[in-house]
OpenMM code with the backbone's topology and positions (N, CA, C; nanometers):
from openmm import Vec3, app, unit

residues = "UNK UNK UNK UNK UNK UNK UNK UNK UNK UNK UNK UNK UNK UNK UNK UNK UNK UNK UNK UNK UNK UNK UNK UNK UNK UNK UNK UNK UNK UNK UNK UNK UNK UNK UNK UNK UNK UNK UNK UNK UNK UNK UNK UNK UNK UNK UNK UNK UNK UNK UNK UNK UNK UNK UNK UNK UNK UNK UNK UNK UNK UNK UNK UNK UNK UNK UNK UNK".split()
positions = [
    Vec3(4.3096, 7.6264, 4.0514),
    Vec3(4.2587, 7.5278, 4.1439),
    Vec3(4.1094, 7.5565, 4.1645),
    Vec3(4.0059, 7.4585, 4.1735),
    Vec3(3.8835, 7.4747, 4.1464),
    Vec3(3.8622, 7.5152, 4.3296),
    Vec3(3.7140, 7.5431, 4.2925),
    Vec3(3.6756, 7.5410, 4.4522),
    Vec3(3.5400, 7.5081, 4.4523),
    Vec3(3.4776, 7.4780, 4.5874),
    Vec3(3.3931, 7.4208, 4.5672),
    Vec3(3.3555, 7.3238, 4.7359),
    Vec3(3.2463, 7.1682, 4.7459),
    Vec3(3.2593, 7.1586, 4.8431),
    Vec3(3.3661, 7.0273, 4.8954),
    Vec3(3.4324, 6.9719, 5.0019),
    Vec3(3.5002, 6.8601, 5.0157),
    Vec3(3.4185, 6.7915, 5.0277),
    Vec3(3.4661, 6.6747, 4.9647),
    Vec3(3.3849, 6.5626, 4.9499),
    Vec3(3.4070, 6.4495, 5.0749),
    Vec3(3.5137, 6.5012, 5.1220),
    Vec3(3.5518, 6.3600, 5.2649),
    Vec3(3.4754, 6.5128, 5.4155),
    Vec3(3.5037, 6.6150, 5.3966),
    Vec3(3.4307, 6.6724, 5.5222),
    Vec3(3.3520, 6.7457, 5.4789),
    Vec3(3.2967, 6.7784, 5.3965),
    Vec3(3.1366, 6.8435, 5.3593),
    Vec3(3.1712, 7.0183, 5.3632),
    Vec3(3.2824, 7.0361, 5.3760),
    Vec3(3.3532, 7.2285, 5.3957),
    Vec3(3.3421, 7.2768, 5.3077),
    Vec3(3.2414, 7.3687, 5.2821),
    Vec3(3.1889, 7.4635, 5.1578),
    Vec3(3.2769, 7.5539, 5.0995),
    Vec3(3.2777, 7.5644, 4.9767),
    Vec3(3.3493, 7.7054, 4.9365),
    Vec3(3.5305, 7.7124, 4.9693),
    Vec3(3.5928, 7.6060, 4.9827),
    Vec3(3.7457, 7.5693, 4.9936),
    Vec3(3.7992, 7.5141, 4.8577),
    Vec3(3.9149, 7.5874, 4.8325),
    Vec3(4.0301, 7.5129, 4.7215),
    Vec3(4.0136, 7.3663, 4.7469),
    Vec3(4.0079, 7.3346, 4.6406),
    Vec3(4.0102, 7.1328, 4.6358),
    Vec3(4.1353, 7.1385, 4.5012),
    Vec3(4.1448, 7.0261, 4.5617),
    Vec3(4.2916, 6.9255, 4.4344),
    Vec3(4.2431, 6.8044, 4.4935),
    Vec3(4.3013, 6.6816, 4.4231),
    Vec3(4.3589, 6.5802, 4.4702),
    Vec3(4.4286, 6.5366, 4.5580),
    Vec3(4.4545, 6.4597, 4.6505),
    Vec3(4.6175, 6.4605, 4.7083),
    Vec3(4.6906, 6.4064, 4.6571),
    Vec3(4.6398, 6.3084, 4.5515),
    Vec3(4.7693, 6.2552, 4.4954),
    Vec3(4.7540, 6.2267, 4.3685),
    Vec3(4.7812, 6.1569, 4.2795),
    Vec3(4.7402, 6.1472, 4.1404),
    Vec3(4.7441, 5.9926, 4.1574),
    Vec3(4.6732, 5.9137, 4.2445),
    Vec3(4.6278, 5.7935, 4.2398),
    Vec3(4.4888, 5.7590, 4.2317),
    Vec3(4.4198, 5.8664, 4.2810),
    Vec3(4.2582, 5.8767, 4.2856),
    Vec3(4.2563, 6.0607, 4.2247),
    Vec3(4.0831, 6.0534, 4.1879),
    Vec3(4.0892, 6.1981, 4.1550),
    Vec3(3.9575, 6.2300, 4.2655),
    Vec3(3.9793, 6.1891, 4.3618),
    Vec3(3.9310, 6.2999, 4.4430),
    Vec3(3.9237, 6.4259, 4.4867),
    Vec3(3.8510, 6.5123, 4.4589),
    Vec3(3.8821, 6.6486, 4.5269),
    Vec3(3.8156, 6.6894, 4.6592),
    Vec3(3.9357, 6.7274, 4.7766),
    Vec3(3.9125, 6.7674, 4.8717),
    Vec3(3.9990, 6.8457, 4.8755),
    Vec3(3.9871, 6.8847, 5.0408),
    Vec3(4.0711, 7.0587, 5.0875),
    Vec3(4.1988, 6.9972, 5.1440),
    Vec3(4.2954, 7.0624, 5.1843),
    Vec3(4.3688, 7.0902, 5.2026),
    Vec3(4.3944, 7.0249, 5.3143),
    Vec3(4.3202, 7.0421, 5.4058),
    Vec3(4.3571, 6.9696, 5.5217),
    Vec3(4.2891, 6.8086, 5.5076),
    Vec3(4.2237, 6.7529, 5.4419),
    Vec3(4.2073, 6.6133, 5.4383),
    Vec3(4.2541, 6.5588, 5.3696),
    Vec3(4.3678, 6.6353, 5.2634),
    Vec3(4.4476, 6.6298, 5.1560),
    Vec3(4.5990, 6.5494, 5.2515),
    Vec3(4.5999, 6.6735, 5.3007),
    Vec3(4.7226, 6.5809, 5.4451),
    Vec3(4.6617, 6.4852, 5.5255),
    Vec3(4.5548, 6.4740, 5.5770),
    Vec3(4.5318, 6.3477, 5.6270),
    Vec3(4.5424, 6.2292, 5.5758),
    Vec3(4.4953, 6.2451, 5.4746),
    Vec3(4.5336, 6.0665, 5.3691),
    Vec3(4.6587, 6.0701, 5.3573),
    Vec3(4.6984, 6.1607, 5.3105),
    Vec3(4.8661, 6.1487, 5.2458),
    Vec3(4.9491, 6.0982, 5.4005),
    Vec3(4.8752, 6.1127, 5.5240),
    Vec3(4.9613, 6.0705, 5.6202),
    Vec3(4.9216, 5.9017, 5.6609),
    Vec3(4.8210, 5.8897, 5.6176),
    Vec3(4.7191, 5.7743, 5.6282),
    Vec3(4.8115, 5.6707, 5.4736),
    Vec3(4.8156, 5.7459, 5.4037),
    Vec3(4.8766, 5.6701, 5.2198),
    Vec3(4.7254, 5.5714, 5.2258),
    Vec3(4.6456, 5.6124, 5.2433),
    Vec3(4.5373, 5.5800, 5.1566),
    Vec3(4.3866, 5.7143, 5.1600),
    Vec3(4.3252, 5.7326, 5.0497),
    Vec3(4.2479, 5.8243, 5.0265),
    Vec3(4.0668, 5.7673, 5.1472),
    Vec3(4.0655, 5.9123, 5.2091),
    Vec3(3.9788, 5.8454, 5.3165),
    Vec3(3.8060, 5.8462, 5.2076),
    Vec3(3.7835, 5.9056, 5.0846),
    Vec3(3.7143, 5.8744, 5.0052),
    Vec3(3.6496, 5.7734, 4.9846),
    Vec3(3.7552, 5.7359, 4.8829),
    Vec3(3.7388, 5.6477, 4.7729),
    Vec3(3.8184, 5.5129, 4.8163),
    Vec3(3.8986, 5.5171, 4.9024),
    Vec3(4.0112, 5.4143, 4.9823),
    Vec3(4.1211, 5.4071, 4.8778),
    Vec3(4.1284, 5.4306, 4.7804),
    Vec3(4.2593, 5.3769, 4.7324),
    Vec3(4.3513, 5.3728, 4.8148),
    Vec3(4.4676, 5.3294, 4.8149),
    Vec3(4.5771, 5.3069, 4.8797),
    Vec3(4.6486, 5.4019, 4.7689),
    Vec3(4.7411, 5.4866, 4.8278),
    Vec3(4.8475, 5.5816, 4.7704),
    Vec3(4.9942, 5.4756, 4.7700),
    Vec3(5.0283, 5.5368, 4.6293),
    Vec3(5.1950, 5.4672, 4.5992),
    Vec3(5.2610, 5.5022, 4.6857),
    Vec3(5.3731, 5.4328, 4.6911),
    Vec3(5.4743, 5.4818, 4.7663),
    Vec3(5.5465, 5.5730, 4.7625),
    Vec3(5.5364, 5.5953, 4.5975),
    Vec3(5.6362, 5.7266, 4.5662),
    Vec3(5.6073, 5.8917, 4.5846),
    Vec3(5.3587, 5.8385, 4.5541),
    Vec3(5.3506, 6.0143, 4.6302),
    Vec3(5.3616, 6.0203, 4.7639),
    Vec3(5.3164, 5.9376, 4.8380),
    Vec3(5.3590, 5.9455, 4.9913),
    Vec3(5.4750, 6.0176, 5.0723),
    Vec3(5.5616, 5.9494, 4.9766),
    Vec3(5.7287, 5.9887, 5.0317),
    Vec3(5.7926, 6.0544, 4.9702),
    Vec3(5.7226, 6.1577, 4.8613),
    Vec3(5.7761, 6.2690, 4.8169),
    Vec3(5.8134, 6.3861, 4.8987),
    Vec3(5.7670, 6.4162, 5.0291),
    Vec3(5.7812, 6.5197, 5.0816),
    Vec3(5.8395, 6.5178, 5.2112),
    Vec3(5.9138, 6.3615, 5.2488),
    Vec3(5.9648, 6.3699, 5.3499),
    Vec3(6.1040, 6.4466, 5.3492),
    Vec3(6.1692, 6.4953, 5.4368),
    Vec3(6.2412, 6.5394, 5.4813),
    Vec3(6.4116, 6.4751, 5.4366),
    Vec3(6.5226, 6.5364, 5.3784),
    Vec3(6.6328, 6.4565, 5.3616),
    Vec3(6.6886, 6.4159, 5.4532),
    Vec3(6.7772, 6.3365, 5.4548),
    Vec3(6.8841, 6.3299, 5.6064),
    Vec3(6.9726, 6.4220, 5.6051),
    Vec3(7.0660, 6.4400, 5.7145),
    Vec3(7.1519, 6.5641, 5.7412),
    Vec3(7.2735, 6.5149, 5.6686),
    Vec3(7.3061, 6.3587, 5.6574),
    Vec3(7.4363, 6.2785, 5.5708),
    Vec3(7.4074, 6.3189, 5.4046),
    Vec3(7.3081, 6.3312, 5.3568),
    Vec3(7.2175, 6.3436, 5.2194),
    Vec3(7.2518, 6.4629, 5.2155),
    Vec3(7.2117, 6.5643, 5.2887),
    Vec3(7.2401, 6.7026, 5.2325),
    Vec3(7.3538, 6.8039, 5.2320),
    Vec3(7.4258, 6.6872, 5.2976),
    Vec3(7.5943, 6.7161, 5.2868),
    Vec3(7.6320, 6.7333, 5.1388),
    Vec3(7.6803, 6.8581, 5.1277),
    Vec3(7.7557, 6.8498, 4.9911),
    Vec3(7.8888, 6.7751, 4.9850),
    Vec3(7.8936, 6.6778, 4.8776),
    Vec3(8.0252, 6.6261, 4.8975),
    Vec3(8.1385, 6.6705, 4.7484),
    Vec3(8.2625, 6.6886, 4.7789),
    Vec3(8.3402, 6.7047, 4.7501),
    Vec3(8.3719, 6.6668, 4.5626),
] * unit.nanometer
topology = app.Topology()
chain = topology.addChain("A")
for resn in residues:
    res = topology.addResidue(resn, chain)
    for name in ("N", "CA", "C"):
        topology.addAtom(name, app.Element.getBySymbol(name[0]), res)
């Protein structure tokens, strides 16, 4: 993971990625979760898919029932 400065808050010397593989923005970590909670990149604006968005929500308790 590169490092370097964020490009949405100007924070020097922090791990950058993408947040999502809809834009290739690189920022940190924490503005990385802000869009992804936003589903659009506070950058560049893209709008995030639906599918990276809601990759990391939480299952239901009926879902993680093992069934029989």
């Amino acid at each position: 993971m590169p490092t370097g400065t964020c490009v949405a808050c100007q924070c020097p010397n922090v791990r950058l990625a993408s947040a999502t593989t809809d834009c290739a923005c690189l920022v940190c970590e924490r503005c990385a979760i802000q869009f992804m909670e936003a589903g659009v990149c506070g950058v560049c604006e893209t709008p995030f898919s639906a599918d990276e968005v809601d990759g990391d929500e939480d299952v239901d308790a009926e879902d993680a029932e093992e069934r029989p």
